[in-house]
C-alpha positions in Angstrom: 0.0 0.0 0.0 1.1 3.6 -1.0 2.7 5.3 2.4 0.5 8.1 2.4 -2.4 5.8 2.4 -3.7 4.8 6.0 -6.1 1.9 6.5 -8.4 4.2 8.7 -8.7 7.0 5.2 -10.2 4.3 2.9 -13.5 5.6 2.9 -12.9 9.3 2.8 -10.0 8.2 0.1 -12.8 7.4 -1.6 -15.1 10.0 -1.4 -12.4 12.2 -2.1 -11.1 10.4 -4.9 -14.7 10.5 -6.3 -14.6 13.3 -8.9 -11.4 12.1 -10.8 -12.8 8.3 -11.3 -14.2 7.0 -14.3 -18.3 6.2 -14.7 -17.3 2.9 -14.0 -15.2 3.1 -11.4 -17.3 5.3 -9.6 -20.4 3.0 -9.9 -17.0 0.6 -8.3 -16.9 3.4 -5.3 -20.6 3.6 -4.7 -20.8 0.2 -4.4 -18.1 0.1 -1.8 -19.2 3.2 -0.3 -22.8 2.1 0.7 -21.4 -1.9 1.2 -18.1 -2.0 2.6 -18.8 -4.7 5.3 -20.4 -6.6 2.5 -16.8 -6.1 0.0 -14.7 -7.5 2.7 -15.9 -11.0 1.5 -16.6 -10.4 -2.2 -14.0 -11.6 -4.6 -13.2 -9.2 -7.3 -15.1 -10.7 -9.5 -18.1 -10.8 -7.3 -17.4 -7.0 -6.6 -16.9 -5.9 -10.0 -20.7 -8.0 -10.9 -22.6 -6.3 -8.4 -21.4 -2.3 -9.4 -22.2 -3.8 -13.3 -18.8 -3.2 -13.7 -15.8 -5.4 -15.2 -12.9 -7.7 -13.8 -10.3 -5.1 -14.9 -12.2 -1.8 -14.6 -12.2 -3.2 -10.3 -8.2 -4.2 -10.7 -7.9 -0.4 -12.2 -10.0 1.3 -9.8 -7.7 -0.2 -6.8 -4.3 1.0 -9.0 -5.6 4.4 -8.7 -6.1 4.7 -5.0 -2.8 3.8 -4.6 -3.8 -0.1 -3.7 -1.5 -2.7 -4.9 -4.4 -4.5 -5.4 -8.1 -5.7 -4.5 -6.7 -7.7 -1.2 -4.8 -4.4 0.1 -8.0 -2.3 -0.2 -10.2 -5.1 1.5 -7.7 -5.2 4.2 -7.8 -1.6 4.6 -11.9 -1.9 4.5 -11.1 -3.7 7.9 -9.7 -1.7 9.8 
């Protein structure tokens, strides 16, 4: 995970991030947003299905909040 990005600022990360996200990856972000417990337990897959999004666009969206990847961000969903 990026430095700069603490477990505790995934949500607002996201929020904040909002604006400069794609269609897609913001349908990605509302999803999580109103569903975060829920995303702990999803597979990316299962994530990208339910915001009617795709495999990649998910793997993207993580990238550019500075996630290594969709495990990272669920781990910082946990704490």
């Amino acid at each position: 995970m990026n430095d700069a990005i603490l477990p505790a600022t995934c949500l607002p990360l996201l929020r904040s991030s909002y604006k400069n996200l794609t269609k897609s990856e913001q349908k990605i972000a509302d999803y999580i947003l109103q569903n975060p417990k829920a995303v702990i337990h999803m597979t990316i897959s299962e994530l990208a299905e339910a915001a009617c999004s795709a495999d990649a666009t998910a793997f993207r969206f993580c990238h550019k909040l500075g996630f290594s990847g969709f495990q990272e961000l669920k781990m910082a969903l946990t704490m």
